[in-house]
N, C-alpha and C positions, 0 to 999 in steps of 0.2 A: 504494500500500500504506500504512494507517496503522500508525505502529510505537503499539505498547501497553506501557503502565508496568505492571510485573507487581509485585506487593507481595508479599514474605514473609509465611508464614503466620502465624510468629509475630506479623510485626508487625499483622495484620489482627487476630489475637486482643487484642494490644494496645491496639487502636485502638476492640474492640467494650466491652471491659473500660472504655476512658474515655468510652467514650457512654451505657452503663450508668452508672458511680459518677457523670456529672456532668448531673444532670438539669435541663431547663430551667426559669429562673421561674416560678414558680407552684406548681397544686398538682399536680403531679407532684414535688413534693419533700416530702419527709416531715416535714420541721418547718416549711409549710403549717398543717399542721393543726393544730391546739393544745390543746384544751381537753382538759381532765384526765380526762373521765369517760368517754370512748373508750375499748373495751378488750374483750379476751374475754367476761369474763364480764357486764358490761351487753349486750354481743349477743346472748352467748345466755339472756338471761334475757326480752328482745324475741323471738327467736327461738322459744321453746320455749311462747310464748305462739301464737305465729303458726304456730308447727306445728299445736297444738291445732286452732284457728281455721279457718284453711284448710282442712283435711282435713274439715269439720263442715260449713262451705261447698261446698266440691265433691259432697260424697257428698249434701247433698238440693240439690245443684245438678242432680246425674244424674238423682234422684227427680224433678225438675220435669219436665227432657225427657222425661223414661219418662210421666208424667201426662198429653201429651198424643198418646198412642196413635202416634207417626210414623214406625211400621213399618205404620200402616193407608193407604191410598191417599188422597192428596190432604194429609193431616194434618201430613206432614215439611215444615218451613219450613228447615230444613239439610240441601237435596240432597245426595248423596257421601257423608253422614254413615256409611256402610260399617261396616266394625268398630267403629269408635266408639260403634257402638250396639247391643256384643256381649253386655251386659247385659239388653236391654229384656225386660220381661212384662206381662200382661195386666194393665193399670191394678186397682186393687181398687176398689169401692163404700165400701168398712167398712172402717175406722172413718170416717165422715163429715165430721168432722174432720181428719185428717189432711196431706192437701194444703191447707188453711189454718195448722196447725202449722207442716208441712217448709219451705213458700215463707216463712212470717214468718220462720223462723229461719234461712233463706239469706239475707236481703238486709238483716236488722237485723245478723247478729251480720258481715257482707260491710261493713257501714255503720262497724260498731262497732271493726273491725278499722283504719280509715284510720290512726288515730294511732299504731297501733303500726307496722303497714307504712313509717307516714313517717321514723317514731324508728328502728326497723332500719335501714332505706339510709342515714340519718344518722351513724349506726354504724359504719357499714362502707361509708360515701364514699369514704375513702382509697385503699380498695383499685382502684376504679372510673381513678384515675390512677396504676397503679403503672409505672412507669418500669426501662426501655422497656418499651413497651405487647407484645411479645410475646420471650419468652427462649426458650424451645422449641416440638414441636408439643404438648406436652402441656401446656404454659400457655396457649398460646392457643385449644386446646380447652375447657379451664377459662372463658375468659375468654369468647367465644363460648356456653358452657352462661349463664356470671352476663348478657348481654346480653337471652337469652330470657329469664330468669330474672323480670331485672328487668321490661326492656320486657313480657313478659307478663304479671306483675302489674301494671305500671299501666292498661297494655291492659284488661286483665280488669277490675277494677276501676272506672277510668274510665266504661267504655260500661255499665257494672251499674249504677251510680250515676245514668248521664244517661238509660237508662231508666228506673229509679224515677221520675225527674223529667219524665218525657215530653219529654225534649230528645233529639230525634232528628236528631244531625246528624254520624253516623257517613258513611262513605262507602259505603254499601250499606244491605242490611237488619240489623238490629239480634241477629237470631238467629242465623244463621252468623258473625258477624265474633264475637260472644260466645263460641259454642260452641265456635270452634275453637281461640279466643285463649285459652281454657279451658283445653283440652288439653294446646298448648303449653306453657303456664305451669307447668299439674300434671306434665308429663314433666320438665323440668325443675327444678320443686321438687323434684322423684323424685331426683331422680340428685345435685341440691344437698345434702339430708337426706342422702343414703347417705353421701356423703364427707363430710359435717360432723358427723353426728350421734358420734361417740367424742370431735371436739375438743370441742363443746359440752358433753355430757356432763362431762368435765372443769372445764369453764371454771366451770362452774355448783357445780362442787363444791371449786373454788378459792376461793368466796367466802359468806357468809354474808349472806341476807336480812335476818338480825337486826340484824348488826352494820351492813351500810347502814341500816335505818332509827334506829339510835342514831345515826350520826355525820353532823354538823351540816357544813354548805358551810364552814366554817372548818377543820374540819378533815379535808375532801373530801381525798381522796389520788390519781394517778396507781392506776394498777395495776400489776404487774411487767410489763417488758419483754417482750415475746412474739412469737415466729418469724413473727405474720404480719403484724407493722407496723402494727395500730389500734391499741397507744399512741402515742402521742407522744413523738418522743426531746426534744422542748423544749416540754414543757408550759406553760402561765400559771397562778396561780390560780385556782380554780373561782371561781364565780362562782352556782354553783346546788350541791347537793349531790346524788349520787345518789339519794336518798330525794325528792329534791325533782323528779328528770327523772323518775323511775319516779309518782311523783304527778302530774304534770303529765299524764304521756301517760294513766292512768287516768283521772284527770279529764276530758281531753279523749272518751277512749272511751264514760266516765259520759252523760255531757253528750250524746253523741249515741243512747247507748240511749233516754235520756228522751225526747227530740224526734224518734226515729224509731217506737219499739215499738209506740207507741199505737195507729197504725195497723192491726196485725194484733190487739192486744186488743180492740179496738170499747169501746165504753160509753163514760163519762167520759171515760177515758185515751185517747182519740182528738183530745179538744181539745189535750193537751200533744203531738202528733204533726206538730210544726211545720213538719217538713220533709216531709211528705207532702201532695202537691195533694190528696189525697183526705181531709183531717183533720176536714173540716168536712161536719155532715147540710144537704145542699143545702134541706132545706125540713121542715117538721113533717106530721105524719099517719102515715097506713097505706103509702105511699111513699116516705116522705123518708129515705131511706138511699139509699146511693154507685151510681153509675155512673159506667163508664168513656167512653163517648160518646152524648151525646144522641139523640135521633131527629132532630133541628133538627139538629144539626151531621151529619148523614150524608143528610141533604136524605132521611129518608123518613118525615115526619110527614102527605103527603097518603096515601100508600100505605099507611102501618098502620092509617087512620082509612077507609079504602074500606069503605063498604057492602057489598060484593059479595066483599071477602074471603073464602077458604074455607083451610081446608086439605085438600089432595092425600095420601092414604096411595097408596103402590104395595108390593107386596109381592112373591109370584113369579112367575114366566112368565107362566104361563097366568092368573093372578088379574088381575083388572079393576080400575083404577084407584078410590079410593073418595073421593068429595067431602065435608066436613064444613063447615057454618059457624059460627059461635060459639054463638051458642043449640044448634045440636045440640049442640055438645061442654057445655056445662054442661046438659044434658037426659041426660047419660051420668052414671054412678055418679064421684062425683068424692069425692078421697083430698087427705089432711093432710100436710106434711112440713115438721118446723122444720129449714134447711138455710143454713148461709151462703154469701156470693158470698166465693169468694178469687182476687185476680186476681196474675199473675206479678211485678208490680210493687211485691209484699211486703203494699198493704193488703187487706183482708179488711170485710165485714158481720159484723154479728152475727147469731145465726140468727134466720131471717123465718119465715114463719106463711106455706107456698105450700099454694096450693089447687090443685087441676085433674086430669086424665083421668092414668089410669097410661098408660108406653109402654107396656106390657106387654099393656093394652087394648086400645089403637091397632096392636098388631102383630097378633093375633088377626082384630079387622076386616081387618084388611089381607091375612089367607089365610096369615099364618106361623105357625107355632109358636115354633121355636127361631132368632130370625135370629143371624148368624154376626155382623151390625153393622147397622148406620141411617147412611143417608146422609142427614144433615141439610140443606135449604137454608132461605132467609132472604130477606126481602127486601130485605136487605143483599147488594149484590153483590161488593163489595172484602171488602180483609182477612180477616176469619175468618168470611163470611158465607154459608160452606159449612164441614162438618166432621163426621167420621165417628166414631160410638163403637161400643164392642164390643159383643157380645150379651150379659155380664151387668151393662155397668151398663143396654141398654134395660129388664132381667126385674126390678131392683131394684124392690121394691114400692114404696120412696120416688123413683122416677124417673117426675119428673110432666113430660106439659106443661098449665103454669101458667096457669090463667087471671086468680086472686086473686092478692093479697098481701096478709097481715097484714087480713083479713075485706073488701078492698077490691077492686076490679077494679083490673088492672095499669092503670099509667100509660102514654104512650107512650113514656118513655123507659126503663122497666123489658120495654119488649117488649110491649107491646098489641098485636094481640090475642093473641096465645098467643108462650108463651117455654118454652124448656127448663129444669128444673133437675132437676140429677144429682148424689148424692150423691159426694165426694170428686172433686168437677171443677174443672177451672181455670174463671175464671171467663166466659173466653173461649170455651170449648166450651158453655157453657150459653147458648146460642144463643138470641138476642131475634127478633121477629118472623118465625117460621116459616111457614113458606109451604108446604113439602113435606117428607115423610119417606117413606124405600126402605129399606123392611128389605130389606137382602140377607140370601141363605142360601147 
């Protein structure tokens, strides 16, 4: 039998009491942390920026996935996506522009936001070691909600940022690990905003914009004492002024609008879009605008250049399969469309000058009237080298397949011989070297 030392309750209360008050080295101690400009209201003035922000990124973040049709078959790159995608509707045509607006303004103002994201957790580090790490179940449900909080913003963030950059070295594919770290993130924001938003509120009206930017790092102050412990009870000297943190992190937000927007602007302003692989027009003429993968780099520059190329319409049941090869289709009444390329990875074209056959033409040959959608293929066989769109962007009168660009015959890495473009499409569904199209009905 082992006998057992039984401790009084009080003394165990005692005992939790001096493991609380006497926290170990480091920064699980509150005066750790120092610097003066820690406090309510610099958080929530980072914060109330990042509310904005965030909510402007997520909602044409939804608009992206809704853009590419992934309630249609084959189109979903986030299986399970279930309720998640309780919102989706029939993509539009019109405005034309539009998914080149919504996507540049996800991933610039996604870009633009790092410094303040970084200057917030900075803010509110302290909390991140508060000692002991759990006092109830309701602090540590608290504490558990700031874990996703956090980690899904960096999550979220990180892998948005290292697609722009085509650095793909997630541990999976790049679209589910995004979309869901998404979710996370925003259920979280969700529930973070609901209980902060009254102390924020507050905090922000504790203090005067004006008055930080008259008062000089000399005579930078603490802020008053407050129940949640971002001051500091043994402050130093500043060393920066608040006027000067809040400038710094604009600055740095500044700095990265410049070197990223250009990219979705096109024209001049593409050259100062530093941080875009896409910044630069790969070559002069009636071609030399952006692609995202060559035909050289997807090994099918002997295939698009085949003599013997056709394209296949298929339509319904009972319709017979219809053969086309390029002289036919420029031998067809062929249509105009200035349309830009915008691709998910925020840059965009400016709009091009396409020539070529309506689909709306090509469904007709094909024995349909109204198809319900177009099952597109390519002679691209990975990636997006299948993809289905709806029946009103195939009837769009501006939804060609392309044979020109800009009064030139397509290149092969613009899609020789024939390529899609769809008014208000990502730029991935505007599908280069087609090889066959299935209007379903």
């Amino acid at each position: 039998m082992t006998n057992r030392v039984e401790l009084p309750t009080g003394r165990l209360s005692r005992l939790g009491r001096a493991v609380a008050d006497n926290p170990p080295p480091g920064p699980t101690r509150p005066d750790f942390w120092r610097s003066p400009l820690r406090g309510p209201w610099l958080t929530s003035v980072f914060g109330s920026v990042l509310l904005v922000g965030i909510t402007l990124v997520f909602v044409t973040g939804l608009l992206s996935y809704a853009a590419y049709n992934p309630d249609l078959s084959g189109n979903n790159k986030t299986s399970g996506a279930g309720p998640l995608g309780f919102y989706l509707f029939d993509w539009p045509t019109s405005p034309s522009w539009f998914y080149r607006v919504s996507q540049g303004v996800h991933v610039t103002v996604g870009i633009v936001l790092v410094p303040v994201l970084l200057a917030k957790l900075w803010s509110v580090i302290p909390k991140l070691f508060t000692w002991p790490p759990v006092r109830s179940i309701a602090q540590a449900l608290e504490r558990v909600s700031l874990l996703l909080l956090v980690g899904g913003a960096v999550f979220t963030f990180v892998t948005g940022i290292a697609n722009v950059q085509y650095w793909y070295v997630f541990p999976g594919s790049f679209y589910p690990l995004h979309f869901y770290a998404a979710w996370t993130f925003i259920a979280a924001f969700v529930v973070h905003v609901g209980l902060k938003l009254p102390t924020m509120i507050r905090a922000l009206r504790s203090g005067s914009m004006r008055e930080v930017f008259h008062t000089d790092t000399a005579h930078t102050r603490p802020e008053p004492p407050d129940e949640h412990g971002l001051v500091s009870p043994a402050p130093t000297a500043a060393t920066i002024s608040r006027r000067g943190a809040l400038a710094l992190v604009g600055g740095g937000s500044a700095l990265l609008f410049v070197v990223t927007a250009g990219q979705s602007f096109g024209g001049v302003l593409r050259r100062t879009a530093l941080l875009s692989p896409r910044f630069a027009d790969p070559d002069d003429g009636p071609n030399g605008f952006q692609v995202n993968k060559t035909a050289a780099e997807l090994g099918l520059s002997d295939a698009a250049q085949d003599p013997g190329w056709q394209l296949e319409l298929r339509g319904g049941p009972d319709a017979e399969p219809v053969t086309l090869n390029r002289d036919r289709l420029l031998a067809m009444p062929q249509h105009t469309a200035n349309l830009p390329i915008a691709c998910v990875e925020g840059w965009s074209t400016s709009p091009q000058q396409w020539t070529g056959v309506r689909l709306a033409d090509l469904t007709r040959m094909a024995g349909v009237d109204a198809p319900v959608s177009v099952y597109v293929e390519s002679l691209q066989e990975s990636g997006f080298g299948t993809v289905r769109l709806r029946g009103n962007q195939v009837l769009d009168p501006d939804s060609l397949l392309a044979l020109r660009v800009n009064g030139a015959d397509l290149s092969l890495d613009h899609g020789f011989p024939a390529r899609l473009i769809v008014p208000n499409n990502p730029g991935v569904h505007n599908t280069k070297w087609v090889r066959r199209l299935t209007f379903e009905v």
